[in-house]
N, C-alpha and C positions, 0 to 999 in steps of 0.2 A: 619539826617533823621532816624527816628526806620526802622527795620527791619518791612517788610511787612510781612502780613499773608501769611501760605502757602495758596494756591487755593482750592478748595473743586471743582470745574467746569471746563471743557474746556473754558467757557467763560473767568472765573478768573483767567485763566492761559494766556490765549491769551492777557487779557490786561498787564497781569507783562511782558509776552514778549515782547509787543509793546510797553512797557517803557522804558527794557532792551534798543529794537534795537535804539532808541530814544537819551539816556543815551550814548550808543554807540556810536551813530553818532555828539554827543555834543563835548565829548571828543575827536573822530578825527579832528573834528574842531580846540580845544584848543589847540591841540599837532603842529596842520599844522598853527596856527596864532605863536605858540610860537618859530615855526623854521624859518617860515618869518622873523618874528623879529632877530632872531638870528644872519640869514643868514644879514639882513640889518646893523646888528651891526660888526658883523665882515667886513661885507665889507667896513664900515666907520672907523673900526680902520688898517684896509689893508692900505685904501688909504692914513691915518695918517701915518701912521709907517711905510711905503713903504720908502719915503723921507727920512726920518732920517735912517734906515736903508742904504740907500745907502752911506749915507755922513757918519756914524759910520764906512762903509767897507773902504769908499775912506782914512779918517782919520788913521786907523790902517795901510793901506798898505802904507801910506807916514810913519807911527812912525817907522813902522818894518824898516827899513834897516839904518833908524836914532841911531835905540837904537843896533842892530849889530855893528856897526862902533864906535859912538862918547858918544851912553847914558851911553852903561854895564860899561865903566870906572866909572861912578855917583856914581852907585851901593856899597855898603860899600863889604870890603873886606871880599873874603867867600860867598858872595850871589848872587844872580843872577836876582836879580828882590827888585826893591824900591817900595817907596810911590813917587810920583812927580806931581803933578799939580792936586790934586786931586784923581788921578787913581794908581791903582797899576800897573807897565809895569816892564817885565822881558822876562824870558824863566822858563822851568820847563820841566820836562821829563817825555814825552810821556808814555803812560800805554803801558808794554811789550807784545809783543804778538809773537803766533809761529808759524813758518816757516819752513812748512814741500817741502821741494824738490823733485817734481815727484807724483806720484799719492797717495794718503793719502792709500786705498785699500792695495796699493804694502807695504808700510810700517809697516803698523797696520799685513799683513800676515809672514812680518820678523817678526818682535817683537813677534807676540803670538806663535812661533817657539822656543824661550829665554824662559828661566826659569827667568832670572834673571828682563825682561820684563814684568812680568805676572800684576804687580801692576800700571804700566803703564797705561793699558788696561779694558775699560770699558765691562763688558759683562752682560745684562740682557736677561734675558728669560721669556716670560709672556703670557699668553694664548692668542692666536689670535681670538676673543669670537665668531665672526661670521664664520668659518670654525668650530671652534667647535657645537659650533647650528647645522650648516648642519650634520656634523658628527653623532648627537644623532639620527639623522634616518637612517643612515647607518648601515654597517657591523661591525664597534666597539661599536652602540649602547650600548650592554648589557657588555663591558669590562669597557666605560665611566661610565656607573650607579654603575658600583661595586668600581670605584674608588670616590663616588659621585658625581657625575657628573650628571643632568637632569636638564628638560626644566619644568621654573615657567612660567604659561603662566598671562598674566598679567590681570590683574581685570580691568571691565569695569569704568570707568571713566566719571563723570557725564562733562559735557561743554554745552555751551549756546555761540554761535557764530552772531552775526548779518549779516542776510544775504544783498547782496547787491538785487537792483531789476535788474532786467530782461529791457534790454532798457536804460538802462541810462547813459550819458556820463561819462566819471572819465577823471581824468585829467592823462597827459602821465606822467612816474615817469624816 
């Protein structure tokens, strides 16, 4: 569709709105048929795959204690995990992770105490923006502007919103 003309009238303005809110309400349509749908597809592959999910759990927790005991001997020497019956089954180890004892606070105030610590230790610092806004009309106003510091205030911003009416049901979300 070409771009419409701008309006020259309140009249011709009122009718591009009344196409906007139109236009609007077509596409919350589209968006609320497209999630139906969604929502009806997902729940038809839920119920698919619900099943076989549970039989893939039941099937691993009988191989696990199978391949502990009588499989890892299969395994070729040095390894810890084959190919067999189509699948790959082994062990593998775990992604390491750390284990701090007692409160993290207590720890992190020893170490930044350590010179030798210092690299350990994350430290940023960055302007908290909304304290500083309030700050510009306070008593360090004029210290903030000499450091540059001051408030852009922001430019009006044209939007076009559809409104709803006045009366009329919507559905509970």
């Amino acid at each position: 569709m070409s771009k419409p003309r701008t309006p020259r009238t309140v009249a011709q303005a009122t009718e591009l709105l009344g196409r906007y809110a139109e236009r609007s309400a077509a596409l919350a349509g589209i968006e609320a048929a497209r999630n139906l749908e969604l929502g009806r597809i997902n729940a038809a592959a839920d119920a698919e795959a619900g099943p076989l999910i549970a039989e893939l759990d039941g099937l691993q927790a009988s191989l696990q204690p199978w391949w502990a005991t009588a499989g890892q001997a299969l395994a070729p020497k040095g390894r810890k995990s084959m190919e067999l019956g189509g699948c790959m089954i082994g062990s593998r180890k775990g992604k390491a992770s750390l284990t701090i004892v007692g409160p993290e606070e207590d720890v992190v105030s020893v170490l930044s105490g350590l010179r030798w610590a210092k690299p350990l230790l994350r430290v940023k610092t960055s302007f908290n923006r909304s304290v500083v806004m309030s700050s510009l009309d306070g008593k360090h106003k004029l210290a903030l502007a000499e450091l540059g510091i001051t408030r852009t205030e922001g430019d009006d911003q044209f939007f076009i919103e559809a409104v709803e009416q006045a009366g009329t049901q919507k559905p509970r979300s």
